[in-house]
mmCIF file of the N, C-alpha and C atoms, coordinates in Angstrom:
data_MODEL
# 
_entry.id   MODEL 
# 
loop_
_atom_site.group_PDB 
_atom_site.id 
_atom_site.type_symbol 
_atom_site.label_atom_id 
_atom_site.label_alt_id 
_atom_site.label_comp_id 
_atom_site.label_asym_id 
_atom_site.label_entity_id 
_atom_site.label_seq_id 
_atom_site.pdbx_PDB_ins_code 
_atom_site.Cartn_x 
_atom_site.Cartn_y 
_atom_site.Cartn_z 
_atom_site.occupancy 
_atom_site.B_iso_or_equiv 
_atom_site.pdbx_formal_charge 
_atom_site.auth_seq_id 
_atom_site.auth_comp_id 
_atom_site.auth_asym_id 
_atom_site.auth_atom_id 
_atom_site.pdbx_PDB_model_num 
ATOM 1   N N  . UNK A 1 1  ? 0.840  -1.179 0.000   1.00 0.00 ? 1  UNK A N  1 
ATOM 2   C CA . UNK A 1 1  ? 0.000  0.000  0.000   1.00 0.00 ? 1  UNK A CA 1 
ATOM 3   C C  . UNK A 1 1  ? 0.885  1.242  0.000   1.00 0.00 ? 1  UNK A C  1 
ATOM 4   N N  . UNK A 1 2  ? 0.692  2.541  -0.764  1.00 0.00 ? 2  UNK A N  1 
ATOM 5   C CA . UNK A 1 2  ? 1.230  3.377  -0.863  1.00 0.00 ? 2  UNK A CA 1 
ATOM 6   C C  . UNK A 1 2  ? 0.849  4.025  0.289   1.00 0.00 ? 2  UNK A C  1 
ATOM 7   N N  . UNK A 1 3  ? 2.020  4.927  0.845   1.00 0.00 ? 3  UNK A N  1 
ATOM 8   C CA . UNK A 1 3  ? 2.072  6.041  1.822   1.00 0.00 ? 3  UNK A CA 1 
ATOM 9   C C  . UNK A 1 3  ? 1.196  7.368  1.186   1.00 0.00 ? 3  UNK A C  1 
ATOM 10  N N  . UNK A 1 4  ? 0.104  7.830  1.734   1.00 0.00 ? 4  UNK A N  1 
ATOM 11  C CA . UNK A 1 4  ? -0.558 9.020  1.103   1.00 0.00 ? 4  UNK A CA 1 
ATOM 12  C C  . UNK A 1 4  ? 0.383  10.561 0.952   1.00 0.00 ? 4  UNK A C  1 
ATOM 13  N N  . UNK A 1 5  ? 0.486  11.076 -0.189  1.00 0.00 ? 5  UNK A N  1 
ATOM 14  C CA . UNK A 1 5  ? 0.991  12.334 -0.625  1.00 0.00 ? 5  UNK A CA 1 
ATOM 15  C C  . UNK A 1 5  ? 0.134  13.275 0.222   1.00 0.00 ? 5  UNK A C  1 
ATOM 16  N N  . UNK A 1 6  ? 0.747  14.429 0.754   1.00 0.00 ? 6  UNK A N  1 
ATOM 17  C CA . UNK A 1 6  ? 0.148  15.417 1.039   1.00 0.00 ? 6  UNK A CA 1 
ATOM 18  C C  . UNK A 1 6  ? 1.092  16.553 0.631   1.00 0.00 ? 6  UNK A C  1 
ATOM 19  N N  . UNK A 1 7  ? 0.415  17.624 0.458   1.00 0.00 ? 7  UNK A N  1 
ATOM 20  C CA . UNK A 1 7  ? 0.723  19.226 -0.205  1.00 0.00 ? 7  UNK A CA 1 
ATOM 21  C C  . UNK A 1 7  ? 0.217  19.808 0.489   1.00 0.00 ? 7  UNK A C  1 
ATOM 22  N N  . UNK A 1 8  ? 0.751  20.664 1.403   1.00 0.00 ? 8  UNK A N  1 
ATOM 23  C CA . UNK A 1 8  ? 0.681  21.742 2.033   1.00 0.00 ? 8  UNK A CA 1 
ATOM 24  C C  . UNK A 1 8  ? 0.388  23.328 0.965   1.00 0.00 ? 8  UNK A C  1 
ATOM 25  N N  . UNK A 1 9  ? -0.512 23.977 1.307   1.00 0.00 ? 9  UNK A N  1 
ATOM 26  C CA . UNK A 1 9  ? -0.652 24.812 -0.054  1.00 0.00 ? 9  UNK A CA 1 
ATOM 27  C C  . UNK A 1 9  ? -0.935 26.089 0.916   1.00 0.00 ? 9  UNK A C  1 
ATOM 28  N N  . UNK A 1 10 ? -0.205 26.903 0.977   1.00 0.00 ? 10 UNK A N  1 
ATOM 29  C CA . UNK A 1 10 ? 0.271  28.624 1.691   1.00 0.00 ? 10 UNK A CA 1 
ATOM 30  C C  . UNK A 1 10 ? -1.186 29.409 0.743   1.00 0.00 ? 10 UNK A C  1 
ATOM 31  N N  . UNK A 1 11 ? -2.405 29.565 1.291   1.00 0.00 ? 11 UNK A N  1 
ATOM 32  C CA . UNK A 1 11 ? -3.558 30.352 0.928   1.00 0.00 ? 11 UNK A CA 1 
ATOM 33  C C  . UNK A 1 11 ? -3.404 31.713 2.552   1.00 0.00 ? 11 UNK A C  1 
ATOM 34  N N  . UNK A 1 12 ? -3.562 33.040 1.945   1.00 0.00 ? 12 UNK A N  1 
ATOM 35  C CA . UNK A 1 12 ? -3.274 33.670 2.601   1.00 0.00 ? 12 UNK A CA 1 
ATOM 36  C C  . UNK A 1 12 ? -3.423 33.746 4.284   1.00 0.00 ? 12 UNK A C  1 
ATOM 37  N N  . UNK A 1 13 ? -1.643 33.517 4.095   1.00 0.00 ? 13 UNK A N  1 
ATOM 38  C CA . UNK A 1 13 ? -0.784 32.879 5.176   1.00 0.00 ? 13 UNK A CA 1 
ATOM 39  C C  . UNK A 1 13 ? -1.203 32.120 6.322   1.00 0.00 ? 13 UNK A C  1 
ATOM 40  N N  . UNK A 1 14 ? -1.744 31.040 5.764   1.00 0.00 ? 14 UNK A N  1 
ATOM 41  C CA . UNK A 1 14 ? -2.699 29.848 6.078   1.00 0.00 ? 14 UNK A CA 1 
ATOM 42  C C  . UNK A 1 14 ? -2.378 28.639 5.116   1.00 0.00 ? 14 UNK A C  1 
ATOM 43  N N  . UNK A 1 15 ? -2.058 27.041 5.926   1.00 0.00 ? 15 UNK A N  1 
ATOM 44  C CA . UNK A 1 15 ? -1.613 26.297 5.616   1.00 0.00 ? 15 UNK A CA 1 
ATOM 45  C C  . UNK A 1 15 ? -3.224 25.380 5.525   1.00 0.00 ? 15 UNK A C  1 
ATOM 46  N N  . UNK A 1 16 ? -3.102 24.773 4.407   1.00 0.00 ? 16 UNK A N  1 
ATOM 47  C CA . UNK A 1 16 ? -3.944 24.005 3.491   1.00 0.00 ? 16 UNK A CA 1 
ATOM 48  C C  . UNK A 1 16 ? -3.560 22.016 3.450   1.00 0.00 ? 16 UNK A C  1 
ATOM 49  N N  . UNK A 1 17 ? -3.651 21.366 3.780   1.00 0.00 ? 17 UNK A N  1 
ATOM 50  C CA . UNK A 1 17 ? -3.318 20.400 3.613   1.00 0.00 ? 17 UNK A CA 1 
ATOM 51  C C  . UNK A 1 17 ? -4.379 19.601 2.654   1.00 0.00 ? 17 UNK A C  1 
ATOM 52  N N  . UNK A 1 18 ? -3.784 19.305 1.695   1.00 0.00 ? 18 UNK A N  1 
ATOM 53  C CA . UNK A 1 18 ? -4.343 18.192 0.414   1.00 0.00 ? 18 UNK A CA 1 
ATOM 54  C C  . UNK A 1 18 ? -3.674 16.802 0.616   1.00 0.00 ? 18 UNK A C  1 
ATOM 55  N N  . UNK A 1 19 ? -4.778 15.951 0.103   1.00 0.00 ? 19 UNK A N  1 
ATOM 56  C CA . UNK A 1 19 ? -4.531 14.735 -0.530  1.00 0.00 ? 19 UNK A CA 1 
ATOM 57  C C  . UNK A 1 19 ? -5.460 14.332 -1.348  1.00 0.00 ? 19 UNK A C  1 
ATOM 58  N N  . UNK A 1 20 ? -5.112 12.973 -1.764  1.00 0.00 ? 20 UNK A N  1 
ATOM 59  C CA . UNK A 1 20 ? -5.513 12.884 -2.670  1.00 0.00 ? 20 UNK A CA 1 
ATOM 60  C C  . UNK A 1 20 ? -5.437 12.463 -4.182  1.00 0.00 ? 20 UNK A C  1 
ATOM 61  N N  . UNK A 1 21 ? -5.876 12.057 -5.019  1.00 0.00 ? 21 UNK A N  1 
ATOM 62  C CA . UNK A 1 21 ? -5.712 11.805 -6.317  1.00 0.00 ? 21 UNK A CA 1 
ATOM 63  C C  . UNK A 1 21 ? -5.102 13.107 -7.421  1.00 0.00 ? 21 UNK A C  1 
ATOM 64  N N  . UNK A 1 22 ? -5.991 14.198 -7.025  1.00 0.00 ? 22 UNK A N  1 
ATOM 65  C CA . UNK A 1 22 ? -5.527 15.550 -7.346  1.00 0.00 ? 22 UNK A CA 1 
ATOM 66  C C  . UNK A 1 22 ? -4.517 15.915 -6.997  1.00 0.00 ? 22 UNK A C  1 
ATOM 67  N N  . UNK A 1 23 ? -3.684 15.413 -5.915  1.00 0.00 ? 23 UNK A N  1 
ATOM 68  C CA . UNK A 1 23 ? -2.052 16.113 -5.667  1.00 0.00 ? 23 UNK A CA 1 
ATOM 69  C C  . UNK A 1 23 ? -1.393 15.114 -6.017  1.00 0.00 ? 23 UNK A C  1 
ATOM 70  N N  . UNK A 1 24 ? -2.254 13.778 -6.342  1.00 0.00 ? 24 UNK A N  1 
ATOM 71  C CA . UNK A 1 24 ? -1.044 12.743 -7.232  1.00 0.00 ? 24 UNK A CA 1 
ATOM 72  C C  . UNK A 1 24 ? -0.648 13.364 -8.644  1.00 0.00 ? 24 UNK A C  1 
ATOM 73  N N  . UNK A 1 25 ? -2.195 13.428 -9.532  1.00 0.00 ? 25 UNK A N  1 
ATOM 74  C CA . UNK A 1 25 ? -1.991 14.686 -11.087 1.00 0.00 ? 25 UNK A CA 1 
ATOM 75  C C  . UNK A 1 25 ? -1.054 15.571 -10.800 1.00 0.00 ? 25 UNK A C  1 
ATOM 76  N N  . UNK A 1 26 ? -1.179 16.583 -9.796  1.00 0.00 ? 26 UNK A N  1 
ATOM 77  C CA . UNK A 1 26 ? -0.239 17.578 -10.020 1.00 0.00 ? 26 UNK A CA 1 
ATOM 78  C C  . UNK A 1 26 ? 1.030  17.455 -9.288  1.00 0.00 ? 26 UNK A C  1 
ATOM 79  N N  . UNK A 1 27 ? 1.517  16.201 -9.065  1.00 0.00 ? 27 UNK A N  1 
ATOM 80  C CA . UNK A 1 27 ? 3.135  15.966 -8.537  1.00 0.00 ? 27 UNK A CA 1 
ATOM 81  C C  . UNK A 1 27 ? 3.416  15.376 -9.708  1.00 0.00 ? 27 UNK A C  1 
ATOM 82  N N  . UNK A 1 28 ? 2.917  14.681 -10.715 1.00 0.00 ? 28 UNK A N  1 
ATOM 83  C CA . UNK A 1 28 ? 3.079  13.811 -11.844 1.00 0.00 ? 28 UNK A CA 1 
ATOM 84  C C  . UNK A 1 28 ? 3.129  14.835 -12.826 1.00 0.00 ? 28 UNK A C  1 
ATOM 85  N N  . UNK A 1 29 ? 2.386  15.958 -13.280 1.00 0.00 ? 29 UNK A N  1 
ATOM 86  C CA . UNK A 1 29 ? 2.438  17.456 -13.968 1.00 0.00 ? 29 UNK A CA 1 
ATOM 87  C C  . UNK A 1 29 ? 3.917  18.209 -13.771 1.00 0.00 ? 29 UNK A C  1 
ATOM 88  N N  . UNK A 1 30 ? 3.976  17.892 -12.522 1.00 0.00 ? 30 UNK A N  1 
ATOM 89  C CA . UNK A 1 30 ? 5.130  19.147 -11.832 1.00 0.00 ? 30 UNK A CA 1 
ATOM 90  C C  . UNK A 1 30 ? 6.209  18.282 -12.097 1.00 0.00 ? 30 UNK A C  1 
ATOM 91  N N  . UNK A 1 31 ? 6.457  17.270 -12.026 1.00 0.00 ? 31 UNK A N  1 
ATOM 92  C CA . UNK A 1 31 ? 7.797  16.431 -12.275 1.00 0.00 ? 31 UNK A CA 1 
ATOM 93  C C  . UNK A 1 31 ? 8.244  16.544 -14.226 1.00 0.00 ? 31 UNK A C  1 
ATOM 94  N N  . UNK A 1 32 ? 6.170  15.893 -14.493 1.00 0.00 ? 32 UNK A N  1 
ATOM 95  C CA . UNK A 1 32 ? 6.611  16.245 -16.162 1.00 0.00 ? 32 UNK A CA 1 
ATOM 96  C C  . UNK A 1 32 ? 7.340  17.453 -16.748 1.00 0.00 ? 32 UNK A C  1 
ATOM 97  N N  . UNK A 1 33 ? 6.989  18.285 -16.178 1.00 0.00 ? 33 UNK A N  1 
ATOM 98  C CA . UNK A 1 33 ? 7.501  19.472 -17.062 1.00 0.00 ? 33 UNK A CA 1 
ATOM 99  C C  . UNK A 1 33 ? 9.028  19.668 -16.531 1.00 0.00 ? 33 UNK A C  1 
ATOM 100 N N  . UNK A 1 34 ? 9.143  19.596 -15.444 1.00 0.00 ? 34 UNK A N  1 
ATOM 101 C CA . UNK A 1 34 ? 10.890 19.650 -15.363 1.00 0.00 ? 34 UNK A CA 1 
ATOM 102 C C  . UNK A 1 34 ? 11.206 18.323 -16.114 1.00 0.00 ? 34 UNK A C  1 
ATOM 103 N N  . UNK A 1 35 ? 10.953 17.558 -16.221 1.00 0.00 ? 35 UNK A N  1 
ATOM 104 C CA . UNK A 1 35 ? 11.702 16.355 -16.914 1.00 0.00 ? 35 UNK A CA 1 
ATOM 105 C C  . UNK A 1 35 ? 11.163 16.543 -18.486 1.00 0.00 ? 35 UNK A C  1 
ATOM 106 N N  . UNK A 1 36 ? 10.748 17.347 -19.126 1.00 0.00 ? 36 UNK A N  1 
ATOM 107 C CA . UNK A 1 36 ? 10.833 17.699 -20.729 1.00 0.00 ? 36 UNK A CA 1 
ATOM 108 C C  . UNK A 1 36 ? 11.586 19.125 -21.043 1.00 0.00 ? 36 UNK A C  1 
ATOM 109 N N  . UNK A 1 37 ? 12.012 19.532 -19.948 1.00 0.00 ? 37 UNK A N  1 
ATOM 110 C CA . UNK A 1 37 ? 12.887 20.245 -19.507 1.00 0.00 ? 37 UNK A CA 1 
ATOM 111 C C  . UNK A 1 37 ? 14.621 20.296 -20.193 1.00 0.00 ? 37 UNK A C  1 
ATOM 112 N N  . UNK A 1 38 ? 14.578 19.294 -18.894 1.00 0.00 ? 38 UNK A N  1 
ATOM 113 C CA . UNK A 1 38 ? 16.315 18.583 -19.010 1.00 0.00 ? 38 UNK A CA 1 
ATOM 114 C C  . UNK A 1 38 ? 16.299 17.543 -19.885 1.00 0.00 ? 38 UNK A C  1 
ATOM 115 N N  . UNK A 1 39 ? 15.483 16.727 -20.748 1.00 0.00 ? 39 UNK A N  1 
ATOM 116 C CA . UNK A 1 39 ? 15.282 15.738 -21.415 1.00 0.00 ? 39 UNK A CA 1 
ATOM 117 C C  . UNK A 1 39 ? 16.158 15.657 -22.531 1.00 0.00 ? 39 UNK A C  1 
ATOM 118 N N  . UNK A 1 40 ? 16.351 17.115 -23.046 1.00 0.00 ? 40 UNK A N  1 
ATOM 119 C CA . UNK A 1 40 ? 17.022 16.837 -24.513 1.00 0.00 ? 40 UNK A CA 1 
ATOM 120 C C  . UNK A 1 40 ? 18.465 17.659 -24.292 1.00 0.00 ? 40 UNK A C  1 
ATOM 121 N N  . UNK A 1 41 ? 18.695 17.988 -22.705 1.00 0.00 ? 41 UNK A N  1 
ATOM 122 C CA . UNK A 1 41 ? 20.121 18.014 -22.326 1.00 0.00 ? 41 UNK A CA 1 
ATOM 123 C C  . UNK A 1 41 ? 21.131 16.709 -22.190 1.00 0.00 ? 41 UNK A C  1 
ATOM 124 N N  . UNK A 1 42 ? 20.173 15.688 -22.010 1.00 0.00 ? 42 UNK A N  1 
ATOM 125 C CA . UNK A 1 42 ? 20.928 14.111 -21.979 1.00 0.00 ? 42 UNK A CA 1 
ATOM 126 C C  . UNK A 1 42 ? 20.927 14.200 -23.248 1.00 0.00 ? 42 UNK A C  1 
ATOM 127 N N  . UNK A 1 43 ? 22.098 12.836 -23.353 1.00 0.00 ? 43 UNK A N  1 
ATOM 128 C CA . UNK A 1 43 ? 22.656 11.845 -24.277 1.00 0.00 ? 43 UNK A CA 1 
ATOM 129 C C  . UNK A 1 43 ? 23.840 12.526 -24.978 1.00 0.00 ? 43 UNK A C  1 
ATOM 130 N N  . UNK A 1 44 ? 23.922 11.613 -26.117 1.00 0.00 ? 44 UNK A N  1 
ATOM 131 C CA . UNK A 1 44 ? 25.094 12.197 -27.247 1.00 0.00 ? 44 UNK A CA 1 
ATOM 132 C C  . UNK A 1 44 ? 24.716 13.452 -28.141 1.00 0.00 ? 44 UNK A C  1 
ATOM 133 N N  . UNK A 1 45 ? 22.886 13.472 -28.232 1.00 0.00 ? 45 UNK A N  1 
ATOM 134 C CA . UNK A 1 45 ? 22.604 14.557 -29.283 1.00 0.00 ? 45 UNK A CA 1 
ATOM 135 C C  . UNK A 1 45 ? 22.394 15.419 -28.324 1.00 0.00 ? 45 UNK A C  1 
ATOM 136 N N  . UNK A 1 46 ? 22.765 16.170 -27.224 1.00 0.00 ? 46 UNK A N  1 
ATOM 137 C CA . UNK A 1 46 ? 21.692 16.678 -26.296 1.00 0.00 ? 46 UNK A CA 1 
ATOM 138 C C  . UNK A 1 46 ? 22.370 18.326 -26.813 1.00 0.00 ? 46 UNK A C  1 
ATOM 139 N N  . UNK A 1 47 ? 21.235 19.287 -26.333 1.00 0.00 ? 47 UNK A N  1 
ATOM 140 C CA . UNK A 1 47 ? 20.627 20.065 -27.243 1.00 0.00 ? 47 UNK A CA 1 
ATOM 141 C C  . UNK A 1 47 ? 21.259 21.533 -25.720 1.00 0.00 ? 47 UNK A C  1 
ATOM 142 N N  . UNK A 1 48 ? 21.737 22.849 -26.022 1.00 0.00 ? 48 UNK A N  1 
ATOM 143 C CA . UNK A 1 48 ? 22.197 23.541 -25.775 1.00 0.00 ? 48 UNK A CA 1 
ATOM 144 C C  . UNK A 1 48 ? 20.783 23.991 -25.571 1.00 0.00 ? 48 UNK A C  1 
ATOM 145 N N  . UNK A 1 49 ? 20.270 24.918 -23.828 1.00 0.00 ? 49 UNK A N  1 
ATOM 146 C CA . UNK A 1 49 ? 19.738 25.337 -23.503 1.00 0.00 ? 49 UNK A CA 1 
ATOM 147 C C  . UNK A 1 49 ? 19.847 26.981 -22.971 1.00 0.00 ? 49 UNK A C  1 
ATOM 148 N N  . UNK A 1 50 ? 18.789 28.196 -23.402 1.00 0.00 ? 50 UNK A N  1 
ATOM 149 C CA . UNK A 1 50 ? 19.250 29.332 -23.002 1.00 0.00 ? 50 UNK A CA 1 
ATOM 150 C C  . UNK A 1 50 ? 18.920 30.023 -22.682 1.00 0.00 ? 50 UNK A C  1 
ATOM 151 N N  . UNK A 1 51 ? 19.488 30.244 -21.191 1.00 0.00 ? 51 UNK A N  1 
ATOM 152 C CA . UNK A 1 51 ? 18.582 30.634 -19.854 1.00 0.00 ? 51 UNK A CA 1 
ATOM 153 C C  . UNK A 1 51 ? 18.820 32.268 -20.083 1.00 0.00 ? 51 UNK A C  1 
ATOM 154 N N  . UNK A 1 52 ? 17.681 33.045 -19.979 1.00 0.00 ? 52 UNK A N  1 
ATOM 155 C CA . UNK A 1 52 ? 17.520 34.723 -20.033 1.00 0.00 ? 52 UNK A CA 1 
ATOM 156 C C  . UNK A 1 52 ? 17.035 35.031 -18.158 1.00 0.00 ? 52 UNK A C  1 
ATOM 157 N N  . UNK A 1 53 ? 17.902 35.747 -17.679 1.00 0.00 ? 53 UNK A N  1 
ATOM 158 C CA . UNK A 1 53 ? 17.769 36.176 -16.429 1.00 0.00 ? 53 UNK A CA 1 
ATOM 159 C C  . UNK A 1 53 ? 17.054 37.567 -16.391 1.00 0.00 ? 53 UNK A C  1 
ATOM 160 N N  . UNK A 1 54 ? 15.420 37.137 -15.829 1.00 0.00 ? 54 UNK A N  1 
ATOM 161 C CA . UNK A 1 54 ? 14.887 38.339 -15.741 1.00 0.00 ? 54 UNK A CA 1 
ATOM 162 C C  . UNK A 1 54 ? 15.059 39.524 -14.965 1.00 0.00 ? 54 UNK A C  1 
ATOM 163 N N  . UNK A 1 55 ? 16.084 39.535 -14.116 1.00 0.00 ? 55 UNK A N  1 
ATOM 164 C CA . UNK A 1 55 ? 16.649 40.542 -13.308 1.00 0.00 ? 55 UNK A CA 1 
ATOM 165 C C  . UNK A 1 55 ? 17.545 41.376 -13.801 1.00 0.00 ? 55 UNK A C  1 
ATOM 166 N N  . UNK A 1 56 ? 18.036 41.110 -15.421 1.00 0.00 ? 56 UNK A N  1 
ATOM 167 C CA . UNK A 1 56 ? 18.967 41.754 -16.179 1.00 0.00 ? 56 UNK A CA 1 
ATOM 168 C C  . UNK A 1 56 ? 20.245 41.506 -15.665 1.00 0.00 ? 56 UNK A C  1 
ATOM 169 N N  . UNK A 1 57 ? 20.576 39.865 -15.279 1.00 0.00 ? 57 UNK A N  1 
ATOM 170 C CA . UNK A 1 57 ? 21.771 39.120 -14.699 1.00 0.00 ? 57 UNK A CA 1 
ATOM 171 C C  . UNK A 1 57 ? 22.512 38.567 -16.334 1.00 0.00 ? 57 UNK A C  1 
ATOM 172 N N  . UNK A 1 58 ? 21.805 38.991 -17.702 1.00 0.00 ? 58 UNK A N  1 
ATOM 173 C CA . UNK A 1 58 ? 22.554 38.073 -18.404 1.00 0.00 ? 58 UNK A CA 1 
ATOM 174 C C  . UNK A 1 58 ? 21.740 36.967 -18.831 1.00 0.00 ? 58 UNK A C  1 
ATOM 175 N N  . UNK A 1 59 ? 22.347 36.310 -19.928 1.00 0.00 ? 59 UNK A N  1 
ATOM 176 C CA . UNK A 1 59 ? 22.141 35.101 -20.898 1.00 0.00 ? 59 UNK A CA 1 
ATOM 177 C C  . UNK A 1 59 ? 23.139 33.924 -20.092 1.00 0.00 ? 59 UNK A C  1 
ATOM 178 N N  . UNK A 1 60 ? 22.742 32.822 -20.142 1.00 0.00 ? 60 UNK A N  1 
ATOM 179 C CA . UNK A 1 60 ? 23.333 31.533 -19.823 1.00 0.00 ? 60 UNK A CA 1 
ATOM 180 C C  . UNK A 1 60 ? 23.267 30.074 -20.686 1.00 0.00 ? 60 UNK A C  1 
ATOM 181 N N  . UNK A 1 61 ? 23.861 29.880 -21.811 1.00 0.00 ? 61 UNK A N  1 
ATOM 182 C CA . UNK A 1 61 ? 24.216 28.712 -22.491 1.00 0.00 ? 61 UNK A CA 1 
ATOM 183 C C  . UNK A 1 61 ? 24.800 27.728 -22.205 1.00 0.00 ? 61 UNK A C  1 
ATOM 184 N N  . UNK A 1 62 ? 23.895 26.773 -21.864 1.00 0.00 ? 62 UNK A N  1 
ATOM 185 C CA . UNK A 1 62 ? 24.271 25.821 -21.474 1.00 0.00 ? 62 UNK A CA 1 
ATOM 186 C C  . UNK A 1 62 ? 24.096 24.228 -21.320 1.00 0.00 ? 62 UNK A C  1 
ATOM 187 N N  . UNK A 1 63 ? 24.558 23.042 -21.627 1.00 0.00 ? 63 UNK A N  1 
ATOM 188 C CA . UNK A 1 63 ? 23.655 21.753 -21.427 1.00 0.00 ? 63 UNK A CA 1 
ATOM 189 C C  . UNK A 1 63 ? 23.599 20.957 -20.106 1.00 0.00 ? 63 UNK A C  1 
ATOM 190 N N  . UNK A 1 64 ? 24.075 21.156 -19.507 1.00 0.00 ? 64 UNK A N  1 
ATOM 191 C CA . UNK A 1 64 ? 24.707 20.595 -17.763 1.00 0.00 ? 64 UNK A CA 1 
ATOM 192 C C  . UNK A 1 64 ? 22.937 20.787 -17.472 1.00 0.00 ? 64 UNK A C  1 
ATOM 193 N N  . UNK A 1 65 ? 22.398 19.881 -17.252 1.00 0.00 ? 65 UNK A N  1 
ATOM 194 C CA . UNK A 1 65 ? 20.739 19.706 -16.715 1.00 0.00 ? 65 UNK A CA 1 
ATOM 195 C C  . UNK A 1 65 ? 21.325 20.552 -15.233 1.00 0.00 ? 65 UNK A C  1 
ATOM 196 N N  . UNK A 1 66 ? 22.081 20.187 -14.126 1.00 0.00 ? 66 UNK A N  1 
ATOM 197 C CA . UNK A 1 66 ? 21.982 20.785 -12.816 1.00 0.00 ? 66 UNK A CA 1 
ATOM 198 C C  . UNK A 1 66 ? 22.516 22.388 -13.066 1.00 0.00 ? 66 UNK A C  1 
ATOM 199 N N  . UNK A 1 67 ? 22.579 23.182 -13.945 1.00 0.00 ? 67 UNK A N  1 
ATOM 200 C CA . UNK A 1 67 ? 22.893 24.201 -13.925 1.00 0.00 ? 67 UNK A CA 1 
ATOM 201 C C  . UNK A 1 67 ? 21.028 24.737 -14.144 1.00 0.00 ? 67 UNK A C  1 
ATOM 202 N N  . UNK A 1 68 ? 20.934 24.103 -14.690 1.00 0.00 ? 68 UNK A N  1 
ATOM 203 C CA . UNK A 1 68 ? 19.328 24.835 -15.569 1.00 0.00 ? 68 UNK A CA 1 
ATOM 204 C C  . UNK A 1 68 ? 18.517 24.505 -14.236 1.00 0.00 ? 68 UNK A C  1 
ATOM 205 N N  . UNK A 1 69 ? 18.439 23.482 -13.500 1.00 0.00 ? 69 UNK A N  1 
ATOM 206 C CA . UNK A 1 69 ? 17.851 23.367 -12.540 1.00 0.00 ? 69 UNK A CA 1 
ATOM 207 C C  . UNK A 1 69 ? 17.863 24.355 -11.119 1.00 0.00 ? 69 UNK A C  1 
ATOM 208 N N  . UNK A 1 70 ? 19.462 24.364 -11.160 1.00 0.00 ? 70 UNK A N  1 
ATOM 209 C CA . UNK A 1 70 ? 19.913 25.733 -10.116 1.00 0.00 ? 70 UNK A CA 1 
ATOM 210 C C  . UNK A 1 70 ? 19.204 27.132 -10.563 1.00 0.00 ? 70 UNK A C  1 
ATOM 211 N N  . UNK A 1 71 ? 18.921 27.129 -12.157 1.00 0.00 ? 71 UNK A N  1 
ATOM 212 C CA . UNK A 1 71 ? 18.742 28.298 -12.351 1.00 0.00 ? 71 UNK A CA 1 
ATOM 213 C C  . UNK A 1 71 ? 16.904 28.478 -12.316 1.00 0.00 ? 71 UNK A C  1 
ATOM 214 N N  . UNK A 1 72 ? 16.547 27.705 -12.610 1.00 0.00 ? 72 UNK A N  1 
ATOM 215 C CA . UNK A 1 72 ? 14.792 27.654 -12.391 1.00 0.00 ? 72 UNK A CA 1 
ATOM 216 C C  . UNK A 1 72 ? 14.345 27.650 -11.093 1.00 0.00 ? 72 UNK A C  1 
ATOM 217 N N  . UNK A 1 73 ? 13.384 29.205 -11.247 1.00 0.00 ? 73 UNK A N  1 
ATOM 218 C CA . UNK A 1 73 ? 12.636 29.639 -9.922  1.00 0.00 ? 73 UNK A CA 1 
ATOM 219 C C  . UNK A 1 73 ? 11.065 28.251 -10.056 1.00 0.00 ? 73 UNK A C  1 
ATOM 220 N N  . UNK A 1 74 ? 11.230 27.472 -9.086  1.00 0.00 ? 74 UNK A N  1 
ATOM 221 C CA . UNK A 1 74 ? 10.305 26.708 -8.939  1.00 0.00 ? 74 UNK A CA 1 
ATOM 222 C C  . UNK A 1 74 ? 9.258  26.897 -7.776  1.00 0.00 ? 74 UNK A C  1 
ATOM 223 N N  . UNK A 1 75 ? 8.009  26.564 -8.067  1.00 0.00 ? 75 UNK A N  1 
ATOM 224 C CA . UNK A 1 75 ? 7.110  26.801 -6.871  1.00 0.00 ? 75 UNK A CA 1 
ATOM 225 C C  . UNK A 1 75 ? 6.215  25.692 -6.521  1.00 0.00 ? 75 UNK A C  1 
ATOM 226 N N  . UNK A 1 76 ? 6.080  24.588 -7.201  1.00 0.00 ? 76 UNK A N  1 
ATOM 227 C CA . UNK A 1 76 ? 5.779  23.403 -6.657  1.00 0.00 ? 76 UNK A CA 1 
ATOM 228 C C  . UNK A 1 76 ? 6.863  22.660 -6.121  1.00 0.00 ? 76 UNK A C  1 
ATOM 229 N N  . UNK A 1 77 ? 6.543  22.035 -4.885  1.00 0.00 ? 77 UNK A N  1 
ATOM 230 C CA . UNK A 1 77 ? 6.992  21.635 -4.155  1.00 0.00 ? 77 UNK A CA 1 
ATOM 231 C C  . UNK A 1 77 ? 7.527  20.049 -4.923  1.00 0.00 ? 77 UNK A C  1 
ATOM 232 N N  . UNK A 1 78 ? 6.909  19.440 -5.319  1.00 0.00 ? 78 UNK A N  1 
ATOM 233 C CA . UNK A 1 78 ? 7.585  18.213 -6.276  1.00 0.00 ? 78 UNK A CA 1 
ATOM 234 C C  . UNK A 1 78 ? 8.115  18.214 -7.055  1.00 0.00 ? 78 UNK A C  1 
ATOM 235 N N  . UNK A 1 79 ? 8.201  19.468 -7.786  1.00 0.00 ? 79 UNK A N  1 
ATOM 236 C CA . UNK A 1 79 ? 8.992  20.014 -8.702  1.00 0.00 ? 79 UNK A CA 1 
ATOM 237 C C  . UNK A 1 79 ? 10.827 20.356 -8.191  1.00 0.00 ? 79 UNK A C  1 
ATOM 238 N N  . UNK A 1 80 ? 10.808 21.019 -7.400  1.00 0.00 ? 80 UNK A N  1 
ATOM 239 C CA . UNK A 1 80 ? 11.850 21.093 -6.541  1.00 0.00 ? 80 UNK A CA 1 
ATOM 240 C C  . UNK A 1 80 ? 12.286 20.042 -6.151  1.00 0.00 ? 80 UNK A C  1 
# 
């Protein structure tokens, strides 16, 4: 039997606790998109990614998946 997921969700500054089937979708959402992400930074063909810093920090070219990851402001918690 699986251990139940819970998500804590910050609604003004008030803690929310979910479970559920719905925070299974959106841990499975939140993982997908970082992992089509870094996806085509693997292998032999892997593909040069290029990070624009909205703080006016600069351009960043690069394929190293843990750089792009350091550099993505994330806000789901499974995502992170």
């Amino acid at each position: 039997m699986q251990a139940p997921v819970l998500v804590l969700k910050a609604i003004e500054d008030s803690l929310n606790r979910e479970s559920g089937s719905k925070v299974h979708h959106a841990n499975i959402q939140a993982s997908k998109a970082v992992a089509d992400i870094i996806r085509t930074t693997l292998g032999p063909r892997s593909m040069l990614k290029m990070l624009l810093d909205t703080g006016g920090g600069g351009i960043v070219v690069t394929n190293d998946g843990n750089c792009i990851l350091r550099e993505l402001d994330l806000a789901h918690p499974a995502a992170k």
